[in-house]
C-alpha distance (Angstrom), angle and dihedral (degrees) to the residues before:
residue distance angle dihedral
X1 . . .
X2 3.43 . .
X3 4.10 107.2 .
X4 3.21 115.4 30.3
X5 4.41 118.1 -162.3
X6 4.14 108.6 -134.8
X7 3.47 126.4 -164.5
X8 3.48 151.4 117.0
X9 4.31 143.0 129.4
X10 3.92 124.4 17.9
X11 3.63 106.8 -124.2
X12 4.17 85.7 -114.3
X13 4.03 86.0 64.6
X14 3.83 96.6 56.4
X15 3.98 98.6 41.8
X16 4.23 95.5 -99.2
X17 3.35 111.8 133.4
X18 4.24 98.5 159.4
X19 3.50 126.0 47.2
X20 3.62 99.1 -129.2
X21 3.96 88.0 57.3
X22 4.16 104.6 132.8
X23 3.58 93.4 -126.8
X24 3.74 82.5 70.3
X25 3.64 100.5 58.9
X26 3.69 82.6 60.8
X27 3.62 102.7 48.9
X28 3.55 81.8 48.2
X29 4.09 94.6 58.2
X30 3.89 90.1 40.2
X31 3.22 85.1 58.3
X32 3.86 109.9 47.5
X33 3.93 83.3 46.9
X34 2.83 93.1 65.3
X35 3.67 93.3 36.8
X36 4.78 88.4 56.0
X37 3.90 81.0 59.7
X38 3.30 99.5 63.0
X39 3.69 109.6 32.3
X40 3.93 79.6 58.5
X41 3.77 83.5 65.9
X42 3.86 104.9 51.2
X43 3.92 96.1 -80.4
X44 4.26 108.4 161.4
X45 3.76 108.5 155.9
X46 3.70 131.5 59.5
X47 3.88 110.2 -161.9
X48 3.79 119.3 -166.1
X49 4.22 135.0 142.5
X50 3.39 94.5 -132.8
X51 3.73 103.1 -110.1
X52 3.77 121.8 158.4
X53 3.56 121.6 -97.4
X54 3.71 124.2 31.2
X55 4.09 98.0 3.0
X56 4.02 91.5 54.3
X57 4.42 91.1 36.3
X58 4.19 78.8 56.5
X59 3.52 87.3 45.9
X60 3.56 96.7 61.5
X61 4.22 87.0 40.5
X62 3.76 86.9 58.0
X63 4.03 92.5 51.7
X64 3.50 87.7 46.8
X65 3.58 87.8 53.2
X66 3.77 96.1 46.9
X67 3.65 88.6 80.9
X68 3.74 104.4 60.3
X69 4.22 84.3 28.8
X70 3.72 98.3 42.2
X71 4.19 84.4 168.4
X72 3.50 92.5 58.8
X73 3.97 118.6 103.3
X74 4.12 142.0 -156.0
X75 3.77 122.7 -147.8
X76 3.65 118.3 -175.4
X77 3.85 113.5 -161.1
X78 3.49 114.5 -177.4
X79 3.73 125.2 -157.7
X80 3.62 95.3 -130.3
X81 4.04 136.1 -17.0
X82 3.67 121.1 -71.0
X83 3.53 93.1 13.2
X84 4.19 80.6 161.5
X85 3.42 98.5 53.4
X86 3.78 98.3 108.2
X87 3.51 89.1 34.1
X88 3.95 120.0 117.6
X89 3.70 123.0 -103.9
X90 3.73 99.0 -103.0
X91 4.00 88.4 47.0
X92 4.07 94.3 44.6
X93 4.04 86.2 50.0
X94 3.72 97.9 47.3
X95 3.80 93.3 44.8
X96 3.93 93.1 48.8
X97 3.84 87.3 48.7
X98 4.25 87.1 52.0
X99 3.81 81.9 48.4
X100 3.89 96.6 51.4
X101 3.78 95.1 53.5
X102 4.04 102.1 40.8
X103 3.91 117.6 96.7
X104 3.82 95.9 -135.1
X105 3.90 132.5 31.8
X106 3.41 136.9 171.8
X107 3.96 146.5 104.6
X108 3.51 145.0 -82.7
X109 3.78 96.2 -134.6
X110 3.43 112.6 22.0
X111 4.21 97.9 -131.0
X112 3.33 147.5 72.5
X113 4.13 121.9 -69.0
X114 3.69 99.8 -74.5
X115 3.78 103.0 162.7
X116 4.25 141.4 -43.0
X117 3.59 99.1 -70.7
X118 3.80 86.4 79.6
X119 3.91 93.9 60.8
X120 4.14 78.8 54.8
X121 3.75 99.6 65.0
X122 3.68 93.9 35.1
X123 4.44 77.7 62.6
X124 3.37 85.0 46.6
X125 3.84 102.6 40.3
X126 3.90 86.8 41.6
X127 4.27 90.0 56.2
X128 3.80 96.1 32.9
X129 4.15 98.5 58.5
X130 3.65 95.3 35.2
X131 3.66 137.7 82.9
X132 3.80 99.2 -147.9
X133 3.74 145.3 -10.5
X134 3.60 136.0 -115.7
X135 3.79 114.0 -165.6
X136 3.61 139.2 178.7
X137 3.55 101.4 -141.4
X138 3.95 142.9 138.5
X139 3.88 106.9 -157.6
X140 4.21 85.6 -150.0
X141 3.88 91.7 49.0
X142 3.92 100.8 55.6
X143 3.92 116.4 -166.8
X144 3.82 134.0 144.6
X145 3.85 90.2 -57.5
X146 4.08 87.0 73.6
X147 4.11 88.8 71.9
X148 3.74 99.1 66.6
X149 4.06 88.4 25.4
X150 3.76 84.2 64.0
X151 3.87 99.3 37.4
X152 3.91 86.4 54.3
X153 3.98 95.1 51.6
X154 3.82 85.1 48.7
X155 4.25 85.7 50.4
X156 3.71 87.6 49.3
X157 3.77 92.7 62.0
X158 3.53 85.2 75.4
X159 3.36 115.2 16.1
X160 3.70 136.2 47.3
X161 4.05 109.0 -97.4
X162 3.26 133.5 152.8
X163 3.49 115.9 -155.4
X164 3.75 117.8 -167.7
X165 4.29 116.1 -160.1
X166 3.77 118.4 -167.0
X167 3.56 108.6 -156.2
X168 3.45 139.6 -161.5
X169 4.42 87.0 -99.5
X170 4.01 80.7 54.9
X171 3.92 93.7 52.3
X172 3.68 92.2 33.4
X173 3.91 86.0 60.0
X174 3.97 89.3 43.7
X175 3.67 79.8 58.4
X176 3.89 95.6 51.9
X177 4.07 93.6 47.4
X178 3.68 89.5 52.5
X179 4.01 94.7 45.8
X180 3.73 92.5 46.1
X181 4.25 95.8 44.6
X182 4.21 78.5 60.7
X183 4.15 97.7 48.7
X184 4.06 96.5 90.1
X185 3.74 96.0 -148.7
């Protein structure tokens, strides 16, 4: 696997509404776990669209990464221009910081929002030019994540693609490790 898709919830779906929230450190270490695995297989690209949440919190995984994985790369490929132009402040400033340090940007359709269809073929872009996906997604708490979850079973029906879901069990356990590496025994 060489580029591997990530996505999954907006931080508004799973109740974060600051980045230095503590569920985030641990969607953050679920997904660079994740992440170790797979650079130890050949893994160069990171592929996300640069939506807030899980794509831009394995954004900042990825940079972190870049240091001990200096070969390993970010593109950014946004489903239209501007997507963070109604975006907050805090939210434009963070993405644009994402943006600064990845080694490839651009967009899927090269305009302004203009309607939903665009958030399609970024699913489809997303699937097509990568060799796997890494999701943050519960199957029995559905949210925006289930649109390119669903568009890469269909993909699968043909193709070989390995899609890889952490779930709330997987961050729950991230959770545990952490709790139990502080009980001195």
């Amino acid at each position: 696997m060489k580029v591997l898709a990530i996505s999954g919830y907006k931080p508004y779906e799973l109740g974060i509404f600051k980045n230095n929230d503590p569920s985030v450190y641990y969607i953050k270490a679920a997904f660079k776990k994740a992440l170790l695995s797979k650079l130890d297989e050949g893994l160069e690209w990171i592929l996300i669209s640069g939506q807030l949440g899980a794509e831009l919190w394995a954004a900042e995984v990825v940079l972190d990464l870049k240091v001990q994985y200096p070969d390993l790369k970010l593109a950014v490929i946004t489903p239209f221009l501007e997507q963070e132009a109604s975006w907050n402040e805090n939210n434009r400033e963070w993405y644009h910081t994402v943006l600064a340090q990845a080694d490839f940007v651009n967009s899927v359709t090269k305009k302004k929002y203009e309607n939903p269809w665009q958030f399609h073929l970024k699913n489809q872009f997303m699937i097509e030019k990568s060799d796997g996906l890494l999701l943050l997604y519960d199957q029995d708490k559905e949210g925006t994540p289930k649109y390119i979850f669903e568009f890469g079973l269909k993909y699968q029906e043909k193709n070989e693609y390995p899609i890889d879901l952490i779930t709330f069990y997987d961050l729950q356990m991230i959770v545990e490790e952490g709790q139990m590496k502080q009980v001195d025994f």
